[in-house]
C-alpha positions in Angstrom: -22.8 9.5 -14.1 -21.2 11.2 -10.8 -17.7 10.6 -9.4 -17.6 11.2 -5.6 -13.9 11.1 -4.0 -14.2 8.9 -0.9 -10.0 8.6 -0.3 -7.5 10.0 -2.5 -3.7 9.8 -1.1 -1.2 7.5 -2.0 0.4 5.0 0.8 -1.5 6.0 3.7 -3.8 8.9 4.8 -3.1 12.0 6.7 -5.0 12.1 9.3 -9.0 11.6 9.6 -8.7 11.4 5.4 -8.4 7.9 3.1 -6.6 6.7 0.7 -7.6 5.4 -3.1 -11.7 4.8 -3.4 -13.8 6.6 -5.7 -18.1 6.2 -5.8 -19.4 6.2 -9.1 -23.2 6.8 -9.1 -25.5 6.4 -12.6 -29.1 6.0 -12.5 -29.7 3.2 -9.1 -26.3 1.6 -9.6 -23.3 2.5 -7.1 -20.2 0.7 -7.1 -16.5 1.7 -5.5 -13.3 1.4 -7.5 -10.7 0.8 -4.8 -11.5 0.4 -1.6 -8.4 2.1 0.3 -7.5 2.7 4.0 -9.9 4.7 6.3 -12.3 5.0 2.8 -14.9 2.9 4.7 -15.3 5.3 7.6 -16.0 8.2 4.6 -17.4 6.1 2.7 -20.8 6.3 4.8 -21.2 10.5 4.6 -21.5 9.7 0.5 -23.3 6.1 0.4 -25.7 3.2 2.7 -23.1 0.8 2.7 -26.2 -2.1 1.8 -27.0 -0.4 -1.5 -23.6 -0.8 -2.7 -23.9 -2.8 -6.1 -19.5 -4.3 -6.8 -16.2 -3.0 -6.2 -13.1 -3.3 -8.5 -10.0 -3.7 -6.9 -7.6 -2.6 -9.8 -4.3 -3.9 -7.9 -3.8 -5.7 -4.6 -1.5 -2.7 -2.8 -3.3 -2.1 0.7 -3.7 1.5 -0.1 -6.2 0.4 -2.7 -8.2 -2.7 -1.1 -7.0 -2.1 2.7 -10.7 -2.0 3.7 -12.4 -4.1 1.7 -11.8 -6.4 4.8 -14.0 -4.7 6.9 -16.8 -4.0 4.3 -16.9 -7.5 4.0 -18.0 -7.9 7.9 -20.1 -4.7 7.0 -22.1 -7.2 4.5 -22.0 -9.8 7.1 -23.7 -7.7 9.9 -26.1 -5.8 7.4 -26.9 -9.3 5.9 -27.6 -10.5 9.7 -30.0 -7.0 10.2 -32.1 -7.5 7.2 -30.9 -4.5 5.7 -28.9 -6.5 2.5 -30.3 -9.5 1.2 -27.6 -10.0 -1.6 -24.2 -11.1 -2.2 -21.8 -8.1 -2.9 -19.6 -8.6 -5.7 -16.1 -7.7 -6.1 -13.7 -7.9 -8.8 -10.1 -8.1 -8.2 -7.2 -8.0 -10.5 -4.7 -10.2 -9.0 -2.6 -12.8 -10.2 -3.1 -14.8 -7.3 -6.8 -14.7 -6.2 -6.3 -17.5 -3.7 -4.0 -15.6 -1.3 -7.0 -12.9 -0.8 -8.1 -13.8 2.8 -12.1 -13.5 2.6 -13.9 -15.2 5.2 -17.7 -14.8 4.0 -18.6 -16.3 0.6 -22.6 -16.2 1.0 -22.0 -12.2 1.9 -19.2 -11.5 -0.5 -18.4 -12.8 -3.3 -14.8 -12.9 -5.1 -14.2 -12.6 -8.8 -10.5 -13.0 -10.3 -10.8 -9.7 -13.1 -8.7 -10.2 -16.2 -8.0 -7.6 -19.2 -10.4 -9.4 -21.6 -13.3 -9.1 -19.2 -16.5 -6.7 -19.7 -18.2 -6.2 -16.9 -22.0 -5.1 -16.7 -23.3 -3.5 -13.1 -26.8 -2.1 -13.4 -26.6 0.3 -16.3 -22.7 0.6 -15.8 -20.4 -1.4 -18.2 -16.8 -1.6 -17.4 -13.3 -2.5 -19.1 -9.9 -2.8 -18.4 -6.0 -2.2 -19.6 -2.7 -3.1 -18.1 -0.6 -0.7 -16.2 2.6 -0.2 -15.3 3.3 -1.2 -11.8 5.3 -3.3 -8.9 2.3 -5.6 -9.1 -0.3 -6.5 -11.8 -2.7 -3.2 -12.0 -5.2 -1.9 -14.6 -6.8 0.8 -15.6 -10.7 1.0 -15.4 -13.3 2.5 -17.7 -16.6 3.1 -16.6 -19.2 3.7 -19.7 -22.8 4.1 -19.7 -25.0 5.3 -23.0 -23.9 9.0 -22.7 -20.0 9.0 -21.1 -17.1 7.2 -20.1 -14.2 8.0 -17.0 -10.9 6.3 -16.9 -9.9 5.7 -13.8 -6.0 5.0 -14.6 -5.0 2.9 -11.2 -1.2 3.0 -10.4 0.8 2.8 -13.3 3.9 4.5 -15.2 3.9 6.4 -18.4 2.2 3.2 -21.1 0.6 4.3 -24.3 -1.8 1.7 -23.5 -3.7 4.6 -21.0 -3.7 7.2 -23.7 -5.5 4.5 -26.2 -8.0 3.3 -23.2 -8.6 6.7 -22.0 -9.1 8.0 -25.4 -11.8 11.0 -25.8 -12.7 10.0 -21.9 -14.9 12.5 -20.3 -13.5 12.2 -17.2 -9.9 11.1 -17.0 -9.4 10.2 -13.1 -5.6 9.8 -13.2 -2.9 9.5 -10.2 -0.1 11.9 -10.2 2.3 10.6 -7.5 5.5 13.2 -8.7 6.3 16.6 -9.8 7.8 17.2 -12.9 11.5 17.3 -11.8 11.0 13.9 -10.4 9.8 12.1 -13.6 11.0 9.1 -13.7 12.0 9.2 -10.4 9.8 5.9 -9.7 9.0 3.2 -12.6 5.5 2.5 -11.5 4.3 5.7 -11.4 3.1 8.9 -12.9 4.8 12.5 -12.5 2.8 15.6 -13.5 4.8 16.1 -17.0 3.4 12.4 -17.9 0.0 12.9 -16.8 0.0 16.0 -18.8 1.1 14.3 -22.2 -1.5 11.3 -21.6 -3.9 13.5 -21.3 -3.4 16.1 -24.0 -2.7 13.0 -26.6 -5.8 11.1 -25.5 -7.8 14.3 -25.8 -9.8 13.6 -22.8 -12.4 16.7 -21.9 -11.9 17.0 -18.0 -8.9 15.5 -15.8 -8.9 14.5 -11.8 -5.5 14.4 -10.3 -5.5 11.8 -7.6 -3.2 9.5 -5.3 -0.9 12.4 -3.9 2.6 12.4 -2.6 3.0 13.3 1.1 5.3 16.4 0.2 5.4 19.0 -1.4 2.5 21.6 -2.5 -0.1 19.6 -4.4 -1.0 22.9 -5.8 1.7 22.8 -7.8 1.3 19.9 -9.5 -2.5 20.8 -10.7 -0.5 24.0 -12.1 2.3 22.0 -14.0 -0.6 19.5 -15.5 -2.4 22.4 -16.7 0.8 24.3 -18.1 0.9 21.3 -20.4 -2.5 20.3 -21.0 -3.8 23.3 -21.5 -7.4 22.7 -20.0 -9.0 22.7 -16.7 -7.8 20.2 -14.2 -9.0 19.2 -11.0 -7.2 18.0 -7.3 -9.3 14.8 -5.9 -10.7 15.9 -2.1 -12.7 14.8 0.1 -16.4 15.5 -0.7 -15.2 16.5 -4.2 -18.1 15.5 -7.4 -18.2 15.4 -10.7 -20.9 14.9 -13.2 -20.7 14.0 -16.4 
């Protein structure tokens, strides 16, 4: 299974970057987890846009789906070329899945997610846990028949993400705060936190994603790492990970 980071700040992007959307690649399957602003545009150096398998929205903030709007007219046009001749799935995790202003049913098509759903794309199977957040949110795991990533969403400190993302191989978990701003915002994780769910769920490699738009991001991979004591990674563009 590879992790390729299409868009990876929080809010909006600085310039000619994206925000939250992550390719996960196993065997033929591809699907996106978010599908944040500008992430279409980078999307296409990592991915044919008509071999695209799902997406999971895990919350309905625009830096997360802001361009799933125009991948839909991306299906519509590549549908009209001949170059897809399938519905694209997408799963959302909403509370309200009828506000969610798709125009093209026979191109895309909607599913509402909830918590008790396992979902099985290709040779992908994925689940999900509720976050922390301003608005419903979860937490995805992708599994196949030799790993499993957590991708934590937006959330606040939960002990429900250190059970999900227990003995992950790939934790890819957002880290919106440094440590002296811990609980600065209740739907959201500072480095200290990310550090403590990822020593206690013993996952084996961590991604630090979703980045504030201040400060040195370097120094929050160093506080994560004074803590967990392991390897951690920053989320950029072109970054990949195998597991």
């Amino acid at each position: 299974m590879k992790l390729h980071t299409i868009g990876y700040w929080g809010a909006y992007p600085k310039a000619n970057e994206a925000t939250s959307c992550y390719l996960i690649e196993d065997s033929n399957t591809k699907i996106l987890l978010d599908c944040g602003s500008g992430a279409l545009s980078k999307l296409q150096a990592k991915a044919n846009l008509e071999d695209l398998d799902a997406v999971f929205i895990s919350h309905t903030h625009t830096d997360h789906m802001a361009d799933i709007y125009s991948l839909e007219y991306a299906m519509l046009i590549l549908t009209q070329l001949g170059k897809r001749t399938r519905p694209l799935d997408v799963y959302v995790y909403t509370e309200d899945i009828a506000s969610l202003t798709f125009e093209f049913p026979d191109v895309m098509r909607l599913h509402q997610l909830r918590l008790t759903d396992t979902v099985k794309i290709g040779s992908l199977m994925l689940t999900f846990s509720e976050n922390i957040h301003e608005i419903p949110c979860c937490s995805i795991k992708v599994s196949n028949n030799k790993s499993k990533l957590v991708y934590s969403g937006d959330t606040g400190y939960t002990t429900a993400l250190v059970d999900f993302a227990m003995a992950a191989d790939l934790l890819l978990i957002e880290c919106s705060f440094y440590r002296k701003q811990k609980g600065m915002m209740k739907g959201h994780l500072s480095s200290e936190e990310v550090a403590d769910i990822a020593t206690k769920a013993k996952a084996k490699h961590v991604v630090l994603t979703h980045f504030p738009h201040f400060g040195d991001i370097l120094q929050l991979k160093k506080e994560v790492e004074t803590v967990f004591g392991q390897s951690v990674y920053l989320a950029k563009e072109g970054f990949t990970f195998t597991i």
